[in-house]
Structures are given as structure tokens and as C-alpha cells.
N, C-alpha and C positions, 0 to 999 in steps of 0.2 A: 504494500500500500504506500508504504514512504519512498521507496524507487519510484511509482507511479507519478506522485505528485510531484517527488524531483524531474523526473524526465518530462513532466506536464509543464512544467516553472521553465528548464531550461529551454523546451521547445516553444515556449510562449515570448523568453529576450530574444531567440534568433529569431523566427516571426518579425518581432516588431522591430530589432533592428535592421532584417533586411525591408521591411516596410518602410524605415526613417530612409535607408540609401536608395530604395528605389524613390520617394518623394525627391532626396536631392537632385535625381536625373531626370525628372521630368522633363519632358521639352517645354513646358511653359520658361520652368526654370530658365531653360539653357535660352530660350526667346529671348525673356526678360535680360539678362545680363547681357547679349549682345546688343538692346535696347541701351540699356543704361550704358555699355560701353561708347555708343554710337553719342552720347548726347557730348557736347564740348564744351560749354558753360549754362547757368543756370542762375537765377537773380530773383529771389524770393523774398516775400515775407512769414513772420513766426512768430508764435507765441510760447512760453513757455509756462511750466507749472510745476514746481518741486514741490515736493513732499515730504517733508528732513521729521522727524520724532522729537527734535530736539525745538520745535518752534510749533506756538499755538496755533500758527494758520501759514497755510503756503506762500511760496516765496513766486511771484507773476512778474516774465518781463517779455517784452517783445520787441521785436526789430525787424532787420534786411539777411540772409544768408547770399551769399555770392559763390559759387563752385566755376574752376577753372579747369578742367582737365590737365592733366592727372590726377596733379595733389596740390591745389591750392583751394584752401578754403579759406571762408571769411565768415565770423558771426559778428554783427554790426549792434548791439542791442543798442537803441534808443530810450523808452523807458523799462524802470522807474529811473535809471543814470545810464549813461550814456558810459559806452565801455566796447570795445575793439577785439577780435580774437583773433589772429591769422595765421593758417597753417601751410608755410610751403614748403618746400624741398628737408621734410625732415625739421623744419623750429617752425614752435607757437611763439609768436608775439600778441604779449597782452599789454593792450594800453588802456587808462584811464584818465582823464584828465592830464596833469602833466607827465603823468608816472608810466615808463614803459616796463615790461620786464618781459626778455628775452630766455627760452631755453629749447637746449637741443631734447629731441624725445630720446635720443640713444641713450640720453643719461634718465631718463626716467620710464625705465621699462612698463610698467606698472600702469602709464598713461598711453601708452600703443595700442594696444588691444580696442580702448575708447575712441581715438582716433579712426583707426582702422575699422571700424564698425561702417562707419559713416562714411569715409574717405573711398573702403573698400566696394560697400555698395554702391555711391555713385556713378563709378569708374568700372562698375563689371567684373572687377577682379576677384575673382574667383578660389585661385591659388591661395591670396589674402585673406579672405575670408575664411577659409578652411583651417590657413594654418594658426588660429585664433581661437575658433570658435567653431562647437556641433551646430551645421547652418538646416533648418529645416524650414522646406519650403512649403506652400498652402495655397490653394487658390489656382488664379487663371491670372493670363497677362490683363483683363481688366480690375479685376482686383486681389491684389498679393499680401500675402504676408510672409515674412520672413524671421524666423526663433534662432536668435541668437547665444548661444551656453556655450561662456569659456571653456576650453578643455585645460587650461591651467589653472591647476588646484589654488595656486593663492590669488589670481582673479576669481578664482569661484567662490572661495573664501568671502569675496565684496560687491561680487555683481551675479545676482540670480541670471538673470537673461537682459537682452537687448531683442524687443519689438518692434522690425519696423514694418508699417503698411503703405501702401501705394497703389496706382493704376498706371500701368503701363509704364513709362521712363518718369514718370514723378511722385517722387515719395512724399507722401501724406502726415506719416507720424512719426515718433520714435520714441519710445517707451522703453526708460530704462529702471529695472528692479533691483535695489540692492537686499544686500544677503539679508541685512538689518531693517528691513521693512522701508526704509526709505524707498522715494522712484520720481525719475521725471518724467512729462511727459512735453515734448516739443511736438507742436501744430503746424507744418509747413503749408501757406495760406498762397496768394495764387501769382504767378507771375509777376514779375516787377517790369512794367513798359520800358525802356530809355526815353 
């Protein structure tokens, strides 16, 4: 009876993990990141909403996102302060008012993973994402979701998942879980004209 239910239990993780790898290769999938590879900048707006334990009520700001193809991004927040995030060639640059502060991510491994979440999915890159994160995909090229689970124990240690949703080459949310009940949730709202 206890081999039964052993052999029930094991044949029930191969199952569903060959269910998670068959999700990854969906051709939706593979559509979609040739979508998103294809796209070359992007100029948004967003809203954001944390969620921290340590404060009576969420932390709300909102602004411009800018994506450059490959790896340049920008988060522009405008309210409630106005505050600069830019990520190119490997350094975030954070300004504030007169204050900048410069650092390389090779020196802070621990913040790649976060990057590469976002950076990865824009860009299609796929290899990136993998080597990060169990990537499981959901949906159809009109509407996706994408489960992000580090496969590094001390990022799993601090981020349950990374949720992002979208239609087609433009991502709609991004919903991140920490281990410790925190989570943000950013709103990517619609095109930014020139």
C-alpha cells in the first residue's frame, strides 16, 4: 500500500513536471518572445502599489517607463517625488533631486535576477530568463501570463514569484511576491505619443 502511494506521489511530480516543460514550449510561448524580441523601444506610462508589512497603508507612485532595446531601461517616477532609475549596459543610475548614485549590478548579484525579470522579458531573451528563474507560461498571444520562481535558493529565500501579464508585445503588469508577505504590483498604462 505505501509503495502504491509512493509510486502514485512520484508518478504524479513527473506528470506535472513534464506538464510545466511542455507549457514552457508552447508555440504561443515561442510566438510571444519572438514578439517581444521584434519590438525596439517602448515609452509608457505606470502606476505602482507596494505593499511592505512594515507600513499602515501602501506606498503609490506613478510615472513614464522608456525601454531601448536590449538593455536600456528607464523608470521616470513623477509623483508623489520625482526620482530617475536607469539601467544600461550592466549600471543602474538612481537620481533624485541633486543626488545621483551610480552602481555596477556585477557587484550586487542579488539585484540581477530583479532586473533580468523585466529586462529579460522585454527583449525575448529567453536563455535569461531561464537561467534565473522556473519560467511558466499561461494563456495565448492575446492574453499571457508569465510565473516567475527563482531557482536560487537565496533569491527564493526573498522573492516568492515574479507575475507578469500582457497581450501580445505589451506587458500589462508585474507582480512581484516577497517571501515575507510583502509585493508590488506595477500597472503598465498605455502608450506614450512623442
Amino acid at each position: 500500500m505505501r509503495q502504491r502511494r509512493c509510486y502514485a506521489g512520484v508518478l504524479t511530480l513527473v506528470l506535472t513536471a513534464a506538464c510545466a516543460a511542455a507549457a514552457q514550449t508552447t508555440p504561443a510561448f515561442d510566438e510571444l518572445l519572438k514578439l517581444l524580441a521584434a519590438r525596439r523601444h517602448g515609452h509608457v506610462t505606470f502606476t505602482e502599489v507596494q505593499r511592505l508589512a512594515m507600513l499602515d497603508r501602501p506606498l503609490q507612485s506613478s510615472g513614464e517607463l522608456l525601454y531601448e532595446a536590449p538593455d536600456r531601461l528607464e523608470k521616470r517616477t513623477l509623483k508623489p517625488k520625482a526620482q530617475t532609475l536607469i539601467l544600461e549596459h550592466g549600471v543602474l543610475t538612481a537620481r533624485r533631486g541633486r543626488r545621483t548614485h551610480v552602481m555596477e549590478l556585477r557587484d550586487y548579484p542579488q539585484v540581477v535576477p530583479f532586473v533580468e525579470s523585466i529586462r529579460a522579458t522585454l527583449a525575448g531573451d529567453r536563455a535569461a530568463l531561464e537561467r534565473f528563474f522556473r519560467v511558466q507560461f499561461d494563456g495565448t498571444l492575446g492574453a499571457w501570463t508569465l510565473l516567475l520562481v527563482p531557482v536560487d535558493a537565496t533569491l527564493a529565500g526573498a522573492v516568492k514569484d515574479i507575475r507578469i501579464e500582457g497581450e501580445r508585445d505589451a506587458i500589462r503588469t508585474v507582480e512581484i511576491r516577497q517571501s515575507d508577505g510583502d509585493r508590488s504590483l506595477l500597472s503598465i498604462g498605455p502608450e506614450v505619443r512623442p
